[in-house]
Wavefront OBJ file of the C-alpha trace (Angstrom):
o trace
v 61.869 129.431 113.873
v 62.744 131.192 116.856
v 59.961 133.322 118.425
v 61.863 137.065 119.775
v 60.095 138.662 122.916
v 58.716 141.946 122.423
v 61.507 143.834 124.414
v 63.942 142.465 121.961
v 62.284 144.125 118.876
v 64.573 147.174 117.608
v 62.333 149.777 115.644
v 63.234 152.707 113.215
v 61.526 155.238 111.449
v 61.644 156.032 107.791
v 62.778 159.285 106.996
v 63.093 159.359 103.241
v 61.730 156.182 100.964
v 64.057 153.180 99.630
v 63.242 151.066 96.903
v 63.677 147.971 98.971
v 63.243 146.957 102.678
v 66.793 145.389 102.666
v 68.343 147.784 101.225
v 66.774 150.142 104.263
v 68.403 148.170 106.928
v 71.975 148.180 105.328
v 71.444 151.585 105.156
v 69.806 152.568 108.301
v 72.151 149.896 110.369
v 75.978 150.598 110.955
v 78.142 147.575 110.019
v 75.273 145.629 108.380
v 75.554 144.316 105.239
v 72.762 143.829 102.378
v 73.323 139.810 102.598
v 72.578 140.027 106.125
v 69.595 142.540 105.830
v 68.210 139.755 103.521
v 68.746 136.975 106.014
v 66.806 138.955 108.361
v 63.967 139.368 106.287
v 63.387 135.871 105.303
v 64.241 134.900 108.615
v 60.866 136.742 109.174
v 63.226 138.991 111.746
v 61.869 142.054 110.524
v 58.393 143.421 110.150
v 57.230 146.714 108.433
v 54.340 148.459 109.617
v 53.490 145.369 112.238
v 53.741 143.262 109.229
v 56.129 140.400 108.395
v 58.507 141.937 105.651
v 59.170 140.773 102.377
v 62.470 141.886 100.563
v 60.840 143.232 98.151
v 59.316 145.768 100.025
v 59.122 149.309 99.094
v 59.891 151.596 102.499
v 58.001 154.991 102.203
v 58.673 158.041 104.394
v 57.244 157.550 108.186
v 57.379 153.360 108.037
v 57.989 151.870 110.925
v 60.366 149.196 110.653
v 61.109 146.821 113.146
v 63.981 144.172 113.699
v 65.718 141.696 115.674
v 69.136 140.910 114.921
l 1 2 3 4 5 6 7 8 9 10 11 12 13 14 15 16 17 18 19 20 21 22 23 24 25 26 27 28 29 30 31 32 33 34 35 36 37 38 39 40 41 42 43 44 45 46 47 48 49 50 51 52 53 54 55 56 57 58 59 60 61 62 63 64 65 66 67 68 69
């Protein structure tokens, strides 16, 4: 796997809660689709709370979400 630097982490915010962490990125990211929110995730390109995400995740209100895409 390819390690990202730091400065090339996006993060977000939660502002209302989602069932699922992919289904937070397709939502919260213009243009990107659920398929590719889950590639992401078990790609280990996103983490939750400083956490690696799984994409089963439940996002709550105020989660920070991080990503690399």
């Amino acid at each position: 796997m390819i390690q990202a630097k730091a400065e090339d982490w996006q993060r977000l915010l939660a502002e209302v809660d989602f069932a699922r962490a992919d289904l937070f990125l397709a939502h919260a990211i213009p243009g990107l689709s659920r398929a590719r929110a889950q590639k992401l995730i078990e790609n280990g390109f996103v983490q939750i709370n400083g956490k690696t995400a799984r994409l089963s995740q439940k996002i709550r209100v105020g989660t920070v979400v991080e990503f690399k895409i």
